[in-house]
Structures are given as structure tokens and as C-alpha cells.
C-alpha positions as CSV (number, residue, x, y, z in Angstrom):
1,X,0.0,0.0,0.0
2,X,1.3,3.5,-1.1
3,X,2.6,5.5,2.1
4,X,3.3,2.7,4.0
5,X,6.5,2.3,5.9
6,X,7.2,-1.0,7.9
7,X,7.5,-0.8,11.7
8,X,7.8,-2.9,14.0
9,X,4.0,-2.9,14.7
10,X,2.8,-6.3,13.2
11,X,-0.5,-7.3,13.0
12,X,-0.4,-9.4,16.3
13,X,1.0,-6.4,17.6
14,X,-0.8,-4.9,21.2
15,X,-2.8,-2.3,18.5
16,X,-1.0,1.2,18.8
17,X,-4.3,3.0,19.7
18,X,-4.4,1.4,23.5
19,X,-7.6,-0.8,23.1
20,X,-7.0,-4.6,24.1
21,X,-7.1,-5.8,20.9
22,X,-4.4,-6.7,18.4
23,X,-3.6,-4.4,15.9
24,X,-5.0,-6.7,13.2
25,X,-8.1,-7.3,15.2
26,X,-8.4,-3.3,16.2
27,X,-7.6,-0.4,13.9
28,X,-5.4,-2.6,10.9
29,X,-9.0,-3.3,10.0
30,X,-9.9,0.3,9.9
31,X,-6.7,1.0,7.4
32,X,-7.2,-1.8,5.1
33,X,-10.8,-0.2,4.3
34,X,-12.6,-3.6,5.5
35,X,-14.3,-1.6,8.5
36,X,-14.8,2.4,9.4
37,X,-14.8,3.6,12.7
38,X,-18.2,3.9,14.2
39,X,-17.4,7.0,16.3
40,X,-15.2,10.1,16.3
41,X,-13.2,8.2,19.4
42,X,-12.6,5.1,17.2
43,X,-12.0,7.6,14.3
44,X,-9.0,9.5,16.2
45,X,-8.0,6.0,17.4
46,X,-7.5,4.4,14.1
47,X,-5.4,7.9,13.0
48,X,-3.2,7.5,15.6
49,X,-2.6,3.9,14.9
50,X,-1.9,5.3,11.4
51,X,0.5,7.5,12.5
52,X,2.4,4.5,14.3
53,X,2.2,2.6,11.5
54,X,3.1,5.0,9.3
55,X,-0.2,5.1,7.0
56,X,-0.2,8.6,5.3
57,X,-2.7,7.0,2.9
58,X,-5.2,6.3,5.7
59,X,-4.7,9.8,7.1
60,X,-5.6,11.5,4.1
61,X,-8.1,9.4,3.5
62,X,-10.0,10.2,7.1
63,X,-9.5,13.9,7.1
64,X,-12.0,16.2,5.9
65,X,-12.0,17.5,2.6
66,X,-11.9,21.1,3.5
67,X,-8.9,20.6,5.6
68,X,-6.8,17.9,4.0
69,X,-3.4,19.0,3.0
70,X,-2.9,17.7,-1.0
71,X,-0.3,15.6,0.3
72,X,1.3,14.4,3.9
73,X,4.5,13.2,4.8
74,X,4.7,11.1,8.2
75,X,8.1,11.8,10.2
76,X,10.4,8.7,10.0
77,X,12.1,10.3,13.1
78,X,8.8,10.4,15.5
79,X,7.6,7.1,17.0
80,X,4.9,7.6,18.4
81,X,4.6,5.3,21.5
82,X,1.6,5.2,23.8
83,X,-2.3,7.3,23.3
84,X,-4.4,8.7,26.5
85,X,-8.3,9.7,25.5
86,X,-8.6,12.5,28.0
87,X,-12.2,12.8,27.2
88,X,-14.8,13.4,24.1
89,X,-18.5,15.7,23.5
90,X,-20.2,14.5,20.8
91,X,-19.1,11.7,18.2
92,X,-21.6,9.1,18.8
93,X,-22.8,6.5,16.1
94,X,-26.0,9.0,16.2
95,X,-24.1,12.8,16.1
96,X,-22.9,14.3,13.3
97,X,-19.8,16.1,14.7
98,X,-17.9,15.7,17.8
99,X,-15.0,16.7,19.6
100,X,-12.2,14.3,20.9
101,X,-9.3,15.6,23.9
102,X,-6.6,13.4,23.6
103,X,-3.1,13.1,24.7
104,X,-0.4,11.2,22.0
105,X,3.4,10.5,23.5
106,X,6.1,10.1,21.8
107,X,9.9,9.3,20.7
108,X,12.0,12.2,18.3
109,X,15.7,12.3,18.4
110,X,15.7,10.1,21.2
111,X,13.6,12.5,23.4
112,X,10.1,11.9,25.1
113,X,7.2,14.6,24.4
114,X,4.0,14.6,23.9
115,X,1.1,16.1,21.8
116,X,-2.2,17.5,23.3
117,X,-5.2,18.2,21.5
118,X,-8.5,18.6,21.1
119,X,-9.5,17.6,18.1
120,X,-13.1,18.2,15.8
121,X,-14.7,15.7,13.3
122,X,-17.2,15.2,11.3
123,X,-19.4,12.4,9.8
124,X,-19.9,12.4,6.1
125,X,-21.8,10.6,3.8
126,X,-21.5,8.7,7.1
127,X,-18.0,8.3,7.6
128,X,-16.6,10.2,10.3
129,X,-13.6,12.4,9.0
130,X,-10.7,14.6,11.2
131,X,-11.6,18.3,10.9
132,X,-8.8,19.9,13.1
133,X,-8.0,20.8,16.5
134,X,-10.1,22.8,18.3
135,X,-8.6,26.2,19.1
């Protein structure tokens, strides 16, 4: 698959997005286009799996037209390592928009950090899609 990069994710991997599942059993599904996220959560949850993973392909695919860049590289440098949900308003299987706080650690040039944000999606043609962070 285009803008894939192997890691050392495989698919019996814990999945990167912190549900109990295997990556294959979680959010691979979500990336190989055989299942979509039901909510916003499992939407941001599958994006940060893609990030792990290195899936620019599925990034682009899930963000909003409005706001999708035309093309996306994902840092070979930054691996990202561990996702907190700090909480969510909105993004149900019945809402059409939502809002999802989250908190994404990581590895660059062999530093911790972290990334906070609040980020906005929407559901279209009954897909939920990333917007962008909330300001």
C-alpha cells in the first residue's frame, strides 16, 4: 500500500491505539478499508494507529476535505509510543460532529514529548472524517 513504511507494529502487535485488541483485530482493520470507525473516538484512534504505523494513505483518507493538506508526509524520526483519550463531546454512532481531547506521546531524536489536543470531526456521507484541532 502507497505511504506505508514497515514498523515494528505487526498485525499481532498490542494495537498502537491502546484498546485490548491486536492491531489486526483493532484499527489494521480500519486501514485496510474492510471496517470504518463507528465513532469520532474510534476515528481518532485508528489515526493515531496510522500515524504508528506510518499510513499517510489512511490519514488523508479520514481527514475532511476542507482541511486535508494535498499531500502528507509522516516523520520517519517520530515514533509515536503510547495514546491517552482525556475525554470526548459528541461523536456518537447517532451525532454528526464531535470533539475528541486526547493526549499522544512520543519518541524524536531520542527524546520523550507529547502532543495535546483537542481535536473536531465530522461524519460524512456517514464516515466520520478529522476536521482539526479545536482552538
Amino acid at each position: 500500500m502507497s505511504g506505508k513504511r514497515p514498523r515494528a507494529i505487526t498485525t499481532t502487535s498490542p494495537c498502537p491505539c491502546g484498546l485490548d485488541k491486536s492491531y489486526s483485530d483493532c484499527c489494521a482493520r480500519a486501514h485496510l478499508g474492510t471496517t470504518s470507525p463507528a465513532t469520532a473516538e474510534l476515528l481518532m484512534r485508528s489515526r493515531f494507529s496510522a500515524f504508528a504505523v506510518g499510513d499517510a494513505d489512511y490519514l488523508l483518507r479520514t481527514w475532511h476535505p476542507s482541511t486535508r493538506p494535498a499531500t502528507l508526509d509522516v516523520d520517519d524520526g517520530t515514533r509515536w509510543t503510547r495514546l491517552e483519550v482525556l475525554g470526548s463531546t459528541g461523536g456518537g454512532v447517532l451525532h454528526r460532529e464531535g470533539t475528541v481531547e486526547f493526549r499522544a506521546h512520543y519518541i524524536y531524536g531520542g527524546r520523550t514529548a507529547e502532543l495535546r489536543e483537542n481535536s473536531a470531526f465530522r461524519r460524512e456521507d456517514g464516515l466520520w472524517t478529522y476536521l482539526d484541532a479545536v482552538t
